[in-house]
Structures are given as structure tokens and as C-alpha cells.
C-alpha positions in Angstrom: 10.1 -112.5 140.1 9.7 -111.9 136.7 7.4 -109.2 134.7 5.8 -111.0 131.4 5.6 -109.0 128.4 4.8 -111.4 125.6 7.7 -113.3 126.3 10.1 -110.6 127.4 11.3 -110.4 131.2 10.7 -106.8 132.7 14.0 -104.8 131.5 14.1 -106.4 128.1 10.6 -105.7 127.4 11.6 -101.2 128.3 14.2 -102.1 125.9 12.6 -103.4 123.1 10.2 -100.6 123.4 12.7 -98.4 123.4 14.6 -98.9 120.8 11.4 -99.5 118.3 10.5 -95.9 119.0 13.8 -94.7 118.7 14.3 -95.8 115.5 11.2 -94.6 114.5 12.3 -91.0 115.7 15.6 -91.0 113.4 13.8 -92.2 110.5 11.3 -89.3 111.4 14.6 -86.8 111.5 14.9 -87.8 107.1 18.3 -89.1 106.6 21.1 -86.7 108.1 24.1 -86.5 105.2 27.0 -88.8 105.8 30.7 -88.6 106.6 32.5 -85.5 107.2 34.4 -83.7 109.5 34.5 -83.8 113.6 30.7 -81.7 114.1 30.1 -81.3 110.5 27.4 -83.0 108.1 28.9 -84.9 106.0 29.2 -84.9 102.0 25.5 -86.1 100.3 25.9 -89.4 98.8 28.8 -90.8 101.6 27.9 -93.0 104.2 28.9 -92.3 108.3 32.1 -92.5 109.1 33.5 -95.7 111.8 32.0 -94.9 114.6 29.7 -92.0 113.8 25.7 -91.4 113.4 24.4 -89.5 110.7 24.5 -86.6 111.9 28.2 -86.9 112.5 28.4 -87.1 116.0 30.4 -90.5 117.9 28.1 -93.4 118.6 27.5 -93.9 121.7 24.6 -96.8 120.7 25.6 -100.1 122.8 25.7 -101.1 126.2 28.7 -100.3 128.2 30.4 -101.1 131.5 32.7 -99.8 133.8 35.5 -102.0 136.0 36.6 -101.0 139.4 35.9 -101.1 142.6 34.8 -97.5 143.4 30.9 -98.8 143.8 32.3 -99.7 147.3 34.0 -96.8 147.9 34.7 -93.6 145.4 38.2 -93.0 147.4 41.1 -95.0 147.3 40.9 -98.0 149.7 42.1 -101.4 150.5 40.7 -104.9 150.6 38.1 -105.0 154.0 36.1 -107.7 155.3 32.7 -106.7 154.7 30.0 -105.6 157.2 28.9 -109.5 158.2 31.9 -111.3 157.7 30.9 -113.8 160.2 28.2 -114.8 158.1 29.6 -114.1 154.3 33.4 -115.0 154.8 34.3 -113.6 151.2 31.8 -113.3 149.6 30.7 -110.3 151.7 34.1 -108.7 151.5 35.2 -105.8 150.0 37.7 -105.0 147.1 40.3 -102.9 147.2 40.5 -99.8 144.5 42.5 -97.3 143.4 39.8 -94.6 143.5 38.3 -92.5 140.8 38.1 -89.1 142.9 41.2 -86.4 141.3 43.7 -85.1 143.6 42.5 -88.6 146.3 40.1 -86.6 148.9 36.5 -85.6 148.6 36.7 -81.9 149.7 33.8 -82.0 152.6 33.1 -79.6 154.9 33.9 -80.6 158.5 30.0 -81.2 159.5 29.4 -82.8 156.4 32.4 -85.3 156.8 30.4 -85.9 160.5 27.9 -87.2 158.1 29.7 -89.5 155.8 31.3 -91.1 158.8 27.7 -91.9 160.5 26.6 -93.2 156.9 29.5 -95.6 157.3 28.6 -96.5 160.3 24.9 -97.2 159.8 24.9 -98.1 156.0 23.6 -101.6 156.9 20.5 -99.8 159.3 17.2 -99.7 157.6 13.8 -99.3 158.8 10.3 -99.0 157.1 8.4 -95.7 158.2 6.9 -93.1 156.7 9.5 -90.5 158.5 11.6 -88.5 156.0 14.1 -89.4 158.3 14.3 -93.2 156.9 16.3 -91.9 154.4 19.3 -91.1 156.9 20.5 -94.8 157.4 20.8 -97.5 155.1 23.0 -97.6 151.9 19.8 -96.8 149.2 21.8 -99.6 147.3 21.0 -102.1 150.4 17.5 -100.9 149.7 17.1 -101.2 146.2 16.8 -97.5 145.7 18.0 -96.0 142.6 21.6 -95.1 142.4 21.1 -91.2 141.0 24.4 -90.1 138.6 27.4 -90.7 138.8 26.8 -94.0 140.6 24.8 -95.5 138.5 27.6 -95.7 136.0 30.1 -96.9 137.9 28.4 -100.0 139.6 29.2 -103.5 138.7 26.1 -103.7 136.4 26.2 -102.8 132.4 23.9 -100.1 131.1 22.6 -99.1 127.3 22.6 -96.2 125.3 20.3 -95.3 122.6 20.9 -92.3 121.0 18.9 -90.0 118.4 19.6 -86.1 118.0 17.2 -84.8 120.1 17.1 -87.1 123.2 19.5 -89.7 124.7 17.9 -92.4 126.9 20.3 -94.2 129.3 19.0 -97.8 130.9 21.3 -99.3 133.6 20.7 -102.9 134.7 20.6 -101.7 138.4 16.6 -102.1 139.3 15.8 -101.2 135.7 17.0 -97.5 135.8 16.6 -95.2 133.3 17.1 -90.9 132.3 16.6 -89.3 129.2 19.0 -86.6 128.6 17.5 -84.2 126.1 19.1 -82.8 124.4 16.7 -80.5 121.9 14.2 -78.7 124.5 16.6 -77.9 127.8 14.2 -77.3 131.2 14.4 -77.0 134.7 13.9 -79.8 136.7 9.9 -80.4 136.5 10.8 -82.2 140.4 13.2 -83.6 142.1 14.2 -87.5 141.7 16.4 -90.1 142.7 18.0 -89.8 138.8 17.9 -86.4 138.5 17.1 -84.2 135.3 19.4 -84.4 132.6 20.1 -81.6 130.0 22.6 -82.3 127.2 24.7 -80.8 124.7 27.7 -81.5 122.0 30.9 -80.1 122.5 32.9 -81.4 119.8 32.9 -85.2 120.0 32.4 -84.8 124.0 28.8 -85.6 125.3 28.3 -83.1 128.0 25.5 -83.9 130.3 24.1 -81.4 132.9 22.4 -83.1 135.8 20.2 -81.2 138.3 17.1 -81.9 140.4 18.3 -84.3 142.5 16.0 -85.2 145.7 19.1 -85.6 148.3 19.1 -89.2 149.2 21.8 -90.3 146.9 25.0 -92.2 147.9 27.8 -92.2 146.1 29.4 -95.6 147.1 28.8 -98.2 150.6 31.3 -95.8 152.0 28.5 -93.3 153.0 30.0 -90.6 150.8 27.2 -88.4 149.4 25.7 -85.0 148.6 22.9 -82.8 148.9 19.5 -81.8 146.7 21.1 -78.8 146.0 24.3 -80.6 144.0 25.0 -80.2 140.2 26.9 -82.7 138.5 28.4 -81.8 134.8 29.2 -85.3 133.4 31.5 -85.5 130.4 31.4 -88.7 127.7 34.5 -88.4 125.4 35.2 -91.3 122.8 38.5 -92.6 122.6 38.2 -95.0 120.4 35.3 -97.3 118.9 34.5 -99.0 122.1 35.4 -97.3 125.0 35.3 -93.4 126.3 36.5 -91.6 129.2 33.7 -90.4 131.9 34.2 -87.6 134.0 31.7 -85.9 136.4 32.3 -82.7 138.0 30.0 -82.5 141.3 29.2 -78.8 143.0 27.1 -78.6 145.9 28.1 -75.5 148.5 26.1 -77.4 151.1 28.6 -80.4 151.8 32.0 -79.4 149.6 34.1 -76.6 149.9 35.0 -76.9 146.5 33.7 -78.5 143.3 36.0 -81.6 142.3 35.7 -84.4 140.1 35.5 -88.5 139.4 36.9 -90.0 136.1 37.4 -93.6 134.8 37.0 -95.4 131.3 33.9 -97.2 130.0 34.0 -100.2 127.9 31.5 -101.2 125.5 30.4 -104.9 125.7 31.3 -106.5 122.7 30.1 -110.0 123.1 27.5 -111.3 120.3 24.7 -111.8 122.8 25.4 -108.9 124.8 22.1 -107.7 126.8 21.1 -106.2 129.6 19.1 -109.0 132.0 16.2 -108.0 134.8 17.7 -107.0 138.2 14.8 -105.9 139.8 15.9 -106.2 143.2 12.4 -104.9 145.2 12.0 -108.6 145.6 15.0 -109.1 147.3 14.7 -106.6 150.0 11.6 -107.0 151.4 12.3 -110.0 154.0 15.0 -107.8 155.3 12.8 -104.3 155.1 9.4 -106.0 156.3 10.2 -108.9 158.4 11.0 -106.8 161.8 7.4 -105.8 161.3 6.1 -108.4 160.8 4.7 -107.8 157.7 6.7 -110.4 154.9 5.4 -113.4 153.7 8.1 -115.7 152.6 7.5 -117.2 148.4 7.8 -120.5 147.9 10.6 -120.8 145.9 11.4 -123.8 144.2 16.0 -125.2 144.6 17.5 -124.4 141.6 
């Protein structure tokens, strides 16, 4: 399925949209002296240094990936056959990872480990109701629910950064995702969401995101480790050179850890001339397995590729 937008497929047309009005914001801004020191405006007259906007903080303006395995599970893990492996073979199966959690173990609480093992065990369970409680089963992956931070940066889908100085707007490939961290006007979360609300700030050439207002469905991975509506994430973005950072995200919620801890890996930026994000809207993929027990789906006709 396929949104038309004067030739542009669904995610393509956000991002053309996007990025118009974002440049129209920095020209807005006046031109920001160039060059300089690490958080200082450069010299009038020079131009940006590698790597740097006008304003002299890194670039982050690209799209950017991260490789691993911990989509599947955040921990470390081996190879596994995946939940129908008589059906899928390998192509169902899962990878094995080194994990991107420090110190190895999630720090649960005893109850709350209870409920990462029955997400495990149910994560291929969904049903269509309007009972809160459809949210306790089922991998929101599985149902094309958005990922909430830090997963969405850590699936096996590249996402794009556009960056002015008052607001950064992150788009991930994964059902067309998006957040806008601001980073002039910081506010409480207006409600809660499956992305959260993002509040940012600059310390030194680190991006330091503050993410809050999340609604409490979020998994972190298939593995059925999650967290509450009442976590806090602190994600840091530091460059380490031109095209690619480290990420780390620091995740505090008193309701399922007994301590904060924290997930880091590298990001990559995509360096190939075409490099794009492509439409993965994946509502039209779920809805034979969501809507058929009730007899409620209609299969397309689909013509063989």
C-alpha cells in the first residue's frame, strides 16, 4: 500500500516536507558565524568547520543506522530458532548478539522479571479489543506499534536527522516514526505517547536528549524486556568522528528496576549516494493476522511480483 503525494510514497513525502521547512527555519535564524572552537561561534568571514553547523555544533544531518542484534533481545544471547520454526526454517530465526545492556543484566525487580518472562512467552499473542489489557501480550513490534526510545534506534531500519538550533526532528523508517526533540522551549509532556516527549540540550559536542511521557506499552526488544509509563530515559549522541557517534541511554523507572542502568552501541551514517529512507508502513501487513480471527479481513488482491 502506498500513500501518493505528487509522486512521493508516504515517508518520502514527511521528508521532503520536512526538510523544506527546516531549511526555511535556519535561513530564518540569519547566518550563525562560522568556524571556531568546540561550543563557540566561530570567527565572521570563516566558513563551518568538517563536520559542524553554523552555529558550531557536530552535524548530526543524515540518516544513520545501527548493526546488531539487540532488536531481538537487548541482553546478551545466542542464535535461537524463532517462535514458528516449523513454518520459517531460518528465516524466522534469531541472531545471536553480544548485547548492548552495561554490566550484562537488566536490574528488574523480582515481580517485574515475572513480567518480562510472560512477555516472552506470549509475544506472538495478539488480540483486537477495546480492553486496555490488549496491550499485555503481543510484541507492539508484531503489531506495528511504534517502537518508543531507545528501540527505535536500535532496530534493523535506518532513520534521519534534521537538525536546526531550536528543534531536532528524528524520522525512523519503522512505520514512519517520528519526535521532535526541542530544544529551545523545554515542557512537560503535553500527554503521554508511544514516542514519548523529547527535551534537548548541548553539552559540549554531546546531544543530550531527555525523554519523558511515555504511555507504558513499550518493549524494548522480542525478548519481552520493557518498562513502565513512569520511566525516564536520558539518551546521549556523541560524535566520534564524521560519520558515526556513540549512543547511550540511561533508563530510570522505580516501578520495574531497582536501579537506573544503561544501553550503548555506535551509529553509522549511511554513506551511499542514494541513501533514503523507503515507506515501511506496516498497518497493512498486520491486519490479516489482527482481524482475520474475527472475521473481519478482507484479503487485497495482490498482483505476483
Amino acid at each position: 500500500m502506498r500513500i501518493g503525494l505528487r509522486g512521493f510514497t508516504g515517508i518520502s513525502a514527511v521528508i521532503a516536507v520536512v526538510a523544506v521547512c527546516l531549511a526555511a527555519a535556519v535561513s530564518g535564524q540569519g547566518q550563525a558565524p562560522a568556524g571556531g572552537r568546540q561550543g563557540q561561534p566561530p570567527a565572521a568571514g570563516r566558513q563551518p568547520a568538517p563536520g559542524r553547523t553554523e552555529d558550531g555544533k557536530p552535524n548530526l544531518n543524515g540518516i544513520w543506522e545501527a548493526f546488531g542484534a539487540a532488536n531481538w533481545d537487548i541482553e546478551a544471547h545466542n542464535a535461537d530458532a524463532g517462535p514458528r520454526s516449523e513454518i520459517m526454517g531460518a528465516w524466522g530465526a534469531e541472531p545471536g548478539g553480544m548485547g548492548i545492556v552495561e554490566g550484562g543484566t537488566i536490574p528488574y525487580k523480582p515481580e517485574a522479571l515475572k513480567v518480562k518472562q510472560e512477555n516472552f512467552k506470549n509475544r506472538m499473542l495478539v488480540k483486537v479489543t477495546n480492553d486496555p489489557h490488549r496491550f499485555d501480550t503481543g510484541d507492539p513490534e508484531l503489531q506495528c506499534y511504534r517502537p518508543g526510545v531507545p528501540r527505535a534506534n536500535y532496530m534493523p531500519f535506518p532513520f534521519q536527522i534534521f537538525q536546526n538550533r531550536d528543534q531536532i526532528l528524528m524520522v525512523y523508517e519503522y512505520k514512519g516514526s517520528m519526535r521532535t526533540v526541542f530544544m529551545d522551549k523545554h515542557q512537560e509532556a503535553p500527554v503521554d505517547s508511544w514516542m514519548g516527549w523529547s527535551n534537548g540540550r548541548w553539552e559540549g559536542d554531546t546531544l543530550v536528549i531527555d525523554v519523558t511521557g511515555f504511555n507504558g506499552h513499550q518493549w524494548l526488544d522480542r525478548a519481552g524486556n520493557f518498562f513502565s509509563d513512569t520511566a525516564h530515559v536520558v539518551e546521549r549522541w556523541t560524535p566520534r568522528g564524521r560519520d558515526h557517534m556513540m549512543y547511550e541511554a540511561t533508563i530510570e523507572d522505580p516501578a520495574v528496576y531497582t536501579r537506573p542502568w544503561k544501553v550503548s552501541f555506535p551509529v553509522y551514517r549511511r554513506l551511499e549516494p542514494n541513501a533514503q529512507l523507503l515507506e515501511f508502513n506496516c498497518v497493512p501487513f498486520v491486519e490479516e493476522m489482527l482481524y482475520t480471527p474475527l472475521g473481519l479481513y478482507n484479503p487485497p488482491n495482490r498482483s505476483s511480483r
